[in-house]
N, C-alpha and C positions, 0 to 999 in steps of 0.2 A: 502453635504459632508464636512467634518471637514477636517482643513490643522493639526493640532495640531498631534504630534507626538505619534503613537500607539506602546507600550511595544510587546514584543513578547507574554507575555500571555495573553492578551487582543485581541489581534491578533486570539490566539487560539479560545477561546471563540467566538469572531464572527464567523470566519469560519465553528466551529465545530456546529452552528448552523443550516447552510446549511447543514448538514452530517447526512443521518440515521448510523451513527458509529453500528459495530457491535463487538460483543464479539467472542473468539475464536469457539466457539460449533458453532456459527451462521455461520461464517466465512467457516467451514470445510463442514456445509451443504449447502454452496451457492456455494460451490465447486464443490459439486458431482451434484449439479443443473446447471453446465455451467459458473459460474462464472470464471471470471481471479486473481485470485492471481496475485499480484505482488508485490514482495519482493528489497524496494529500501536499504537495509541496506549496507554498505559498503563490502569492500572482506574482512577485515580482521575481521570482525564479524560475515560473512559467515562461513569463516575457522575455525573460535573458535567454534561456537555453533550449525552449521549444517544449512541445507534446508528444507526449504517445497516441501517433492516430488506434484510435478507438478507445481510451482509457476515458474511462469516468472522471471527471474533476470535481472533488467533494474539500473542501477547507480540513483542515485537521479539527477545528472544533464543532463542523456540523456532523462526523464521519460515521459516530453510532447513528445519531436519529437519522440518516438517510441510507443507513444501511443494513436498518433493521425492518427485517421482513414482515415485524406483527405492526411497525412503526406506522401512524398516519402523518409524516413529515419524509418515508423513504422514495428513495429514487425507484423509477418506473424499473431499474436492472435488479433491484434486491428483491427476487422473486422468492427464496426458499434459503433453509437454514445450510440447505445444503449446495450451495452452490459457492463455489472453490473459490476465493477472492484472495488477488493478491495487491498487500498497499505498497506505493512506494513512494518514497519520500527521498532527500536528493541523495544521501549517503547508506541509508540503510539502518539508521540510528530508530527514530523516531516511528519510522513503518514497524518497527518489532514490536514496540509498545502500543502502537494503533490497532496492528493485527492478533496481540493478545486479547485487547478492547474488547474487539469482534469477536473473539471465542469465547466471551465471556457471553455476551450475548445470545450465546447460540448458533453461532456462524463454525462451522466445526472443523471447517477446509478453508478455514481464514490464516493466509502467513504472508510474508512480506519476502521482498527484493532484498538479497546481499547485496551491498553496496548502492542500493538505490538507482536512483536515472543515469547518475556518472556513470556506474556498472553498464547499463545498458547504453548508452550512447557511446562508453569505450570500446564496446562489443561491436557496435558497427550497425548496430538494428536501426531501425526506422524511427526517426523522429520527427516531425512537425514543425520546421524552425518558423517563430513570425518575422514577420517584417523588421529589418533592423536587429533580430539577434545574431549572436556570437554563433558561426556554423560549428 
């Protein structure tokens, strides 16, 4: 292992190696298959563009301890190491680096959204808009 200093997109690229990544159609059917959505985008990007109905909303900095199954701070949905979870964040950036996280931990069917929620709200899939956002 190299001590030499790795850029963030370089970073990406490794990781995203480990990652069967998937696109938002695949996304939507590994949903209605039992998958976990989990949506780590902040609240005010929440607020502005809407939800994924049925997607977990976990902060990017609580997303291991509530997503780790041996965890006494996880979510009542992180039932087993093996259950298929995919993050998404707004672009697809950040979910690759979350859902490396989660494989690290033991989550072994943990990868993320290409392009994040923009993906999937380009896509035409269902979204949640609140009151007051941008359709």
């Amino acid at each position: 292992m190299s001590n030499r200093p790795v850029g963030v997109d370089e970073l990406l690229e490794q990781v995203r190696v480990g990652l069967d990544r998937v696109g938002p159609s695949e996304a939507f059917d590994a949903a209605a298959n039992g998958a976990l959505l989990v949506d780590i985008r902040y609240a005010a990007l929440r607020d502005r563009d809407g939800l994924i109905p049925g997607a977990l909303v976990v902060e990017r900095n609580e997303l291991e301890w509530r997503l780790d199954p041996q965890g006494s701070h996880r979510a009542p949905e992180a039932t087993s190491h093996d259950l298929q979870v995919v993050v998404i964040c707004n672009e697809g950036y950040a979910s690759s680096l979350a859902a490396a996280s989660l494989k690290q931990l033991g989550l072994h069917r943990a990868t993320d959204l290409v392009g994040g929620f923009q993906a999937w709200r380009a896509e035409g899939l269902p979204v949640q808009v609140p009151p007051g956002a941008v359709a």
